[in-house]
Every structure is written in structure tokens, then in C-alpha cells.
N, C-alpha and C positions, 0 to 999 in steps of 0.2 A: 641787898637793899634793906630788907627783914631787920637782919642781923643784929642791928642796936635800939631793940626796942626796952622801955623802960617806962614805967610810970612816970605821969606829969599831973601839974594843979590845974583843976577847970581852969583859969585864969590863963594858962598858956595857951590852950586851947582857943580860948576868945580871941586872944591875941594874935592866933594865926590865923583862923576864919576870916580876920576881920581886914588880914594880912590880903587875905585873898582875892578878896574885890579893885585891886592896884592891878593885878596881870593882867597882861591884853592878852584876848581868846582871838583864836583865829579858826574860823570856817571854811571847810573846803565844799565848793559845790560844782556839780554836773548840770547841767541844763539843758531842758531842750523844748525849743523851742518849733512853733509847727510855718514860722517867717523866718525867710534868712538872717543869720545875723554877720556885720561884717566887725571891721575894727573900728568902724567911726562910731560904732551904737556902744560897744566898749568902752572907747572912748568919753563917749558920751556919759555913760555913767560912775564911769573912774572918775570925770569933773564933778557931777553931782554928789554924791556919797561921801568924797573926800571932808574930812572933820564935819558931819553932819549927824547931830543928833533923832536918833531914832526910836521910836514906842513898840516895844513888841508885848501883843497881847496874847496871853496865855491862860490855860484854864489847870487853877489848881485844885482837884476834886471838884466840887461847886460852882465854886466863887472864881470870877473872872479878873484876872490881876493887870496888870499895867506894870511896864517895868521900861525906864528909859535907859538905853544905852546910847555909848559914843561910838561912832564906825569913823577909824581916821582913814582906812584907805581901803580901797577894792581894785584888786586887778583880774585881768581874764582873757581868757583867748579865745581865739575862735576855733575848734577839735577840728569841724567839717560842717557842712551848710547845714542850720536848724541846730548845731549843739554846740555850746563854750564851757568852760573850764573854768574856775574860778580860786 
């Protein structure tokens, strides 16, 4: 993958960065939970979340940032009583 490296202009550079922010990221989560969960509360929040814009607040050094993202889908199961898959 190395293999064909080669100098390039800042300018390419920006242009891929900026490229960047177009890919959907996807998270994988473990959960567990100390209430049952069954498939209707899955459910339940597969209908919510779907194309629902989200604030996640993070701290960069200092200064606490604000960054809006789109979450278009979430799905999940249920592993065994108290923990889902995501």
C-alpha cells in the first residue's frame, strides 16, 4: 500500500482533507445495560436516530467544541439480557 509514495502540492493535500468529511463513519458499540433490553427498545431507537441530526460535545485541550453530525441509521441486537450490539 506504501509502495507509491511520492511528493505532492499543499493544495492536494486540502483537497483531500476536505475530501474527507463526505465519508460516512461507522461505529461499532457494546452495551450494557443494568434493565433488560428487548428488540422493541431497539427498535425503538432505530426509529429515532434514523436521519437525525446530532451535537456531540468534546473537549479539545481547554476549550470545549460543539460539532454537529448526521446519524442516518443505527441498528442493534440484543447479545443476552442487559447487553446489545450495535
Amino acid at each position: 500500500m506504501l509502495d507509491n509514495l511520492s511528493r505532492v502540492r499543499a493544495s492536494a493535500v486540502v483537497r483531500m482533507k476536505a475530501r474527507v468529511r463526505d465519508y460516512v463513519i461507522t461505529y461499532r458499540v457494546l452495551a450494557i445495560t443494568d434493565n433488560p433490553v428487548t428488540d422493541d427498545n431497539i427498535k425503538s431507537l432505530r426509529e429515532y436516530f434514523r436521519n437525525r441530526q446530532v451535537v456531540q460535545v468534546f473537549r479539545r485541550g481547554r476549550r470545549v467544541r460543539r460539532r454537529v453530525s448526521m446519524v442516518y441509521e443505527l441498528d442493534g441486537r440484543v447479545v443476552r439480557v442487559g447487553l446489545w450490539s450495535s
